[in-house]
C-alpha positions as CSV (number, residue, x, y, z in Angstrom):
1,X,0.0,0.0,0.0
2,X,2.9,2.7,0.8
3,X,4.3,1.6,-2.7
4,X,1.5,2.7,-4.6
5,X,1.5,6.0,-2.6
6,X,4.3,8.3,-4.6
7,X,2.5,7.0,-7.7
8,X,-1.3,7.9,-6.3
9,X,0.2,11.2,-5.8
10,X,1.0,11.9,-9.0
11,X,-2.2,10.8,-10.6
12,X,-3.8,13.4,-8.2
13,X,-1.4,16.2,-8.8
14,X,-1.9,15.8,-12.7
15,X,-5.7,16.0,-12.3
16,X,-5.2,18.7,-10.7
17,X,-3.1,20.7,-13.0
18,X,-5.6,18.9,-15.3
19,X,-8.5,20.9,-13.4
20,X,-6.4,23.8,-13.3
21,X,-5.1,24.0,-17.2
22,X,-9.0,23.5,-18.2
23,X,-10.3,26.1,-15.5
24,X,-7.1,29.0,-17.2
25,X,-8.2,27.5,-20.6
26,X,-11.6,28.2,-19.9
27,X,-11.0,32.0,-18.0
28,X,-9.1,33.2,-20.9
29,X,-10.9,32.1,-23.3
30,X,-14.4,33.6,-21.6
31,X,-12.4,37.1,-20.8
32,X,-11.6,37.3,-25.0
33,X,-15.4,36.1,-25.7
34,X,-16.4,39.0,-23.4
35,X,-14.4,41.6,-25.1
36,X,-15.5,40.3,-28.4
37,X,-19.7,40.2,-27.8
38,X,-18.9,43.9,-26.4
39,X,-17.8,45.0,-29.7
40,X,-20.7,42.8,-31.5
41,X,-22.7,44.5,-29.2
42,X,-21.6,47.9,-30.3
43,X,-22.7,47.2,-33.7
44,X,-25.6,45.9,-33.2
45,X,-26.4,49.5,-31.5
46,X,-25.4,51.6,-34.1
47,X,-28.0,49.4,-36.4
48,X,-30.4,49.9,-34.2
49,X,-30.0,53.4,-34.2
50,X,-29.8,54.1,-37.8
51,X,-33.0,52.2,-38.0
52,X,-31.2,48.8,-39.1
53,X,-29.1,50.7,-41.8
54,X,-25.6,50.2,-40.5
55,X,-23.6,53.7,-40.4
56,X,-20.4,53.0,-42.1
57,X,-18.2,56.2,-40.6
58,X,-19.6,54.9,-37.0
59,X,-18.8,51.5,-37.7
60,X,-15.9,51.3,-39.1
61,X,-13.4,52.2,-36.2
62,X,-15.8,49.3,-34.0
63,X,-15.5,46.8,-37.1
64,X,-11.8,47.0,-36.8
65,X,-11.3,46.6,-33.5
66,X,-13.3,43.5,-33.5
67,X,-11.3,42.4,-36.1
68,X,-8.2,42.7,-34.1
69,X,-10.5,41.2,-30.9
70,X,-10.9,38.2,-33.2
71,X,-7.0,38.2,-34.5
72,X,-6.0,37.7,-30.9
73,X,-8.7,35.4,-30.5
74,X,-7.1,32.9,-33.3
75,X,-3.8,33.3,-31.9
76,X,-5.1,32.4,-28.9
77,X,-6.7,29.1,-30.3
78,X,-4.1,28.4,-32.8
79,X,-1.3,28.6,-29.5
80,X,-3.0,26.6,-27.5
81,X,-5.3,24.1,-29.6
82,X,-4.0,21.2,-28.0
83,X,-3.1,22.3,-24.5
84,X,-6.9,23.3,-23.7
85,X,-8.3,20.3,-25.9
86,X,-10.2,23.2,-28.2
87,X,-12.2,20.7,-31.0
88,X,-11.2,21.2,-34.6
89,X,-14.8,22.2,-35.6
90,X,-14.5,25.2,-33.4
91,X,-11.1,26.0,-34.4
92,X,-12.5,25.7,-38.1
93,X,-16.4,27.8,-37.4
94,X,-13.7,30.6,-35.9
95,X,-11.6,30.8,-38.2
96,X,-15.0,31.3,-41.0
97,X,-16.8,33.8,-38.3
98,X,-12.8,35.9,-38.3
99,X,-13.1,35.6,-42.4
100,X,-17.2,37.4,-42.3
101,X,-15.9,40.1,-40.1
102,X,-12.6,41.3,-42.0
103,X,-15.0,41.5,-44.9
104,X,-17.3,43.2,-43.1
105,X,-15.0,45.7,-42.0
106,X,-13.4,46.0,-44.6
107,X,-16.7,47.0,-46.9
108,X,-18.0,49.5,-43.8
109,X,-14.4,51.4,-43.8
110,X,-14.3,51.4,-47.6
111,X,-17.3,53.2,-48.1
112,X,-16.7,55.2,-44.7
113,X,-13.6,56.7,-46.8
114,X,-16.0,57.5,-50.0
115,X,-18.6,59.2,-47.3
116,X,-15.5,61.0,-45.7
117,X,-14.2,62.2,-48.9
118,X,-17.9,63.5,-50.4
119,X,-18.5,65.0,-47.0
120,X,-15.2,66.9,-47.7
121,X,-16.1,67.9,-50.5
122,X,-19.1,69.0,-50.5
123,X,-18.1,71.0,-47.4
124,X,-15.0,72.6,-49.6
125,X,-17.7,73.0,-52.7
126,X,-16.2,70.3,-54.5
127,X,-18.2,67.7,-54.9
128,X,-21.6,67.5,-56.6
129,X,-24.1,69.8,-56.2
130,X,-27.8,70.3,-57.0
131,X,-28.2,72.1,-60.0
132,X,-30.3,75.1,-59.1
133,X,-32.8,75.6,-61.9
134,X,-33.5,79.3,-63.8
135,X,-35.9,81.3,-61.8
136,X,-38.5,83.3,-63.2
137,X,-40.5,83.6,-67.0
138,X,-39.5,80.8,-69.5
């Protein structure tokens, strides 16, 4: 019985580290999700408030960071895949949920730029105008 002590030791110090690992798996992972439904969040909002049209200038900067929220979440995932046991049909919906969003932002801060650049314009009396028609007899 004292024989199989050192070794009954072990096998509870490595579930433990086992319960640990998956517990600091789970904590990072969750404090990234958090960060990343905040920004989701911040979308949805400016939706909401343009009556479901989504203002590109307003959303581009919260696009972005999401996008960079999602970059760290990859290389998160990609680092430690194995050592949290993360499935490969998470690793793969991720990586396809990261691909929508860089498009995404990508379109909202291209045509942010274009709005930018006619609001500029117009301001400097640039861009196009309404035509003002004659006034008076024909």
């Amino acid at each position: 019985m004292i024989a199989g002590a050192p070794i009954l030791g072990i096998l509870l110090a490595t579930a433990g580290a086992s319960a640990a690992l998956a517990q600091s798996c789970q904590e990072d992972f969750q404090k990234l999700s958090q960060r990343r439904m905040s920004q989701i969040q911040t979308l949805n909002n400016i939706g909401k408030a343009s009556k479901g049209k989504m203002d590109p200038i307003a959303a581009c900067p919260v696009a972005r960071k999401l996008v960079s929220i999602e970059t760290e979440m990859a290389a998160y995932i990609d680092k430690n895949k194995e050592w949290c046991n993360i499935p490969d049909a998470m690793v793969d919906g991720f990586k396809q949920a990261r691909g929508k969003t860089q498009t995404f932002a990508a379109q909202a801060c291209a045509v942010a730029a274009k709005a930018k650049k006619m609001q500029e314009e117009q301001a400097a009396g640039i861009g196009p105008q309404a035509q003002k028609l004659p006034a008076g007899p024909l």
